[in-house]
C-alpha positions in Angstrom: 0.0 0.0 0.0 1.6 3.6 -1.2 1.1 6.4 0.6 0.1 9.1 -2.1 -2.5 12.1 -1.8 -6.1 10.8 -2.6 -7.5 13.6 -3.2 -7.9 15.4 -6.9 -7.2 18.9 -8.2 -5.9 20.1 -4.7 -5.0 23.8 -6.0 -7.1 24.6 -8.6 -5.2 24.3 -11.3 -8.1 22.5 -12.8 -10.8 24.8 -11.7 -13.3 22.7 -9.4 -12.6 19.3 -11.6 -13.8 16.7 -9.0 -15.2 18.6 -6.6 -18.6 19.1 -5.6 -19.7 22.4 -4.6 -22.1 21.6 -1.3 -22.2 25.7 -0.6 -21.6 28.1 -3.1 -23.1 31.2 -1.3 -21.7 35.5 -2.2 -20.2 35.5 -5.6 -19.2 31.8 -4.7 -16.2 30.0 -5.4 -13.0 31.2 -7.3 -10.0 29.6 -8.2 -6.9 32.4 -8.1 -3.1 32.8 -8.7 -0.9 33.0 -5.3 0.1 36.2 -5.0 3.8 37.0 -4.8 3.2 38.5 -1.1 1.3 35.6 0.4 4.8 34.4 1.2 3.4 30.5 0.5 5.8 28.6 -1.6 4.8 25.6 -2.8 7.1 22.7 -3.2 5.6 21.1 -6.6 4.9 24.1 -8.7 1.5 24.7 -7.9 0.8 28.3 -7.8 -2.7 28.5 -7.3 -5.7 27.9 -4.6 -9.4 28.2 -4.0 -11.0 31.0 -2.2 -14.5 31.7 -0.9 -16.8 34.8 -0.5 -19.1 36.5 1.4 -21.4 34.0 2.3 -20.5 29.8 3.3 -18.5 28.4 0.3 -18.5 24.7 1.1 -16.5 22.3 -1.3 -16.3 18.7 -1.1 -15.0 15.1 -2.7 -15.4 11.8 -1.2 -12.9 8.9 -2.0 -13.7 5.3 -3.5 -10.7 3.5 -1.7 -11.6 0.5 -3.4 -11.4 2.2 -7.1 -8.3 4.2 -5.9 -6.4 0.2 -5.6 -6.9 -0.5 -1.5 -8.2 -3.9 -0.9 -10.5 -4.9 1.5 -7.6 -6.7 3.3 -5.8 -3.5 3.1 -8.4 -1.3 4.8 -9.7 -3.3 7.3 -5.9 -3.4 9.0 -6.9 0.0 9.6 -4.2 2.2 8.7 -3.4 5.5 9.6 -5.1 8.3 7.5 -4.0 11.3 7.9 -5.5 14.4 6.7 -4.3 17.8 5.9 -5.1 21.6 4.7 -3.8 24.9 3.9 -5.4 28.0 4.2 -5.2 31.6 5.1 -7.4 35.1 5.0 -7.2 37.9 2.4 -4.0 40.4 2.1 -3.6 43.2 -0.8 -0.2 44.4 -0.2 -0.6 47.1 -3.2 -4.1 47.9 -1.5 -2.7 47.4 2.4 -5.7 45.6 3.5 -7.1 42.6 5.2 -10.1 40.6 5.5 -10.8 38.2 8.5 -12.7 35.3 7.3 -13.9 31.4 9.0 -12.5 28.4 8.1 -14.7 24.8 8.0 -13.1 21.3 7.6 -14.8 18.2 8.0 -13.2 15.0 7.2 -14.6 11.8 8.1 -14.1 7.8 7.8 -17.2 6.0 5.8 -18.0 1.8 6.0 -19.5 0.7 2.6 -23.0 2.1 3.5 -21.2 5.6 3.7 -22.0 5.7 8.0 -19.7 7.5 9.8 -16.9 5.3 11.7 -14.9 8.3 13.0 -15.2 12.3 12.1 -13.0 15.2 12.6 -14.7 18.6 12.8 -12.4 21.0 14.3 -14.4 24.2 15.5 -14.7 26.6 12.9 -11.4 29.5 13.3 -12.1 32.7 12.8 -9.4 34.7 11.8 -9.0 38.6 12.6 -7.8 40.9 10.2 -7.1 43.5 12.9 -5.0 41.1 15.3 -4.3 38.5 13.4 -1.2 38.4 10.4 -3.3 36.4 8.0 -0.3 34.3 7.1 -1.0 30.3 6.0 -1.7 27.9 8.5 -1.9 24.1 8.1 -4.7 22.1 9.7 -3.8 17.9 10.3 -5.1 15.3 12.2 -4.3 11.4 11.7 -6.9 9.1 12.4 -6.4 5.5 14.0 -8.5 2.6 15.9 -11.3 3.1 13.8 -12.5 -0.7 13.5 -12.7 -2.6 10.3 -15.0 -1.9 7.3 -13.4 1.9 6.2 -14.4 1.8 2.5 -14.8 5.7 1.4 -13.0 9.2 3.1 -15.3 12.4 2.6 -13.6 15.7 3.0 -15.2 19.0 2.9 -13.7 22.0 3.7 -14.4 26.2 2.8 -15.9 29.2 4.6 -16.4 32.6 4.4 -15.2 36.3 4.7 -15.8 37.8 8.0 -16.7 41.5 6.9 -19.7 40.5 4.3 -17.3 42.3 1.2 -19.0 41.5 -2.3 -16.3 39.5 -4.0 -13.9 37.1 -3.1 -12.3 38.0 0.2 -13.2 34.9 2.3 -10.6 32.3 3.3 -8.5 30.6 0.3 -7.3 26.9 0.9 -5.0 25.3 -1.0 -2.6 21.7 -0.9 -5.1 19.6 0.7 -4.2 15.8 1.3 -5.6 13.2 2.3 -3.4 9.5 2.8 -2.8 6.2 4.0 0.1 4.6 5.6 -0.2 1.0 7.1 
């Protein structure tokens, strides 16, 4: 069993190709080119990442282990699955301004009938533009002990801007991942 990122299109660089939109509220979602001052440096060449609006953008895609190669064998040893985000509020350097905004995640463990065998739902964060430097922050958490019978991995993750600006000022999230190690 590899350990490799299940989930698709992590950045944007494909738009939203495979996911599904479960909240698309403001002007919705928007895919956008990392800015030279968001001092994020990816380490594959991505250069891009999803950001929200005004109102809840919600984004989600829910893994097929069995279509992505794990065995029944394979998952019901229960390995480790560990899950991670990026994300960060709204900067304009030329402009000088900042936007606070709340960030969602919720990740959790499916049998073959899709019911829940673990979750992790962190409390939303709200992040202050006035005392807060809006720089990127990672969010992880590994799961473990779950029991037998994991079959699918649902991730959702998004939010919103916290001064209600038209646009697309709400939190951006970017290099998501979610894998397996035995």
């Amino acid at each position: 069993m590899m350990s490799r990122n299940l989930l698709k299109n992590t950045s944007g660089t494909e738009d939203l190709k495979f996911w599904d939109v479960t909240s698309n509220g403001g002007d919705g979602w928007k895919v956008e080119k990392l800015p030279i001052e968001c001092g994020f440096i990816t380490d594959n060449g991505e250069d891009k990442y999803f950001v929200t609006s005004f109102e809840l953008c919600l984004k989600k895609q829910v893994i097929d282990l069995q279509a992505e190669g794990y065995s029944t064998h394979d998952l019901d040893a229960q390995p480790a699955v560990t899950v991670k985000d990026w994300y960060s509020g709204w900067f304009s350097g030329s402009k000088g301004a900042w936007c606070g905004c709340i960030y969602h995640l919720t990740v959790q463990l499916l049998d073959g009938n899709k019911k829940v065998l673990q979750e992790f739902k962190p409390e939303p964060v709200t992040l202050d533009a006035e005392h807060e430097y809006m720089s990127w922050r990672e969010v992880s958490h590994t799961f473990s002990n779950y029991g037998p019978g994991l079959r699918y991995i649902s991730f959702e993750h998004g939010g919103k801007d916290t001064k209600f600006w038209k646009g697309s000022y709400g939190v951006r999230v970017t290099r998501s991942s979610v894998t397996l190690k035995p």
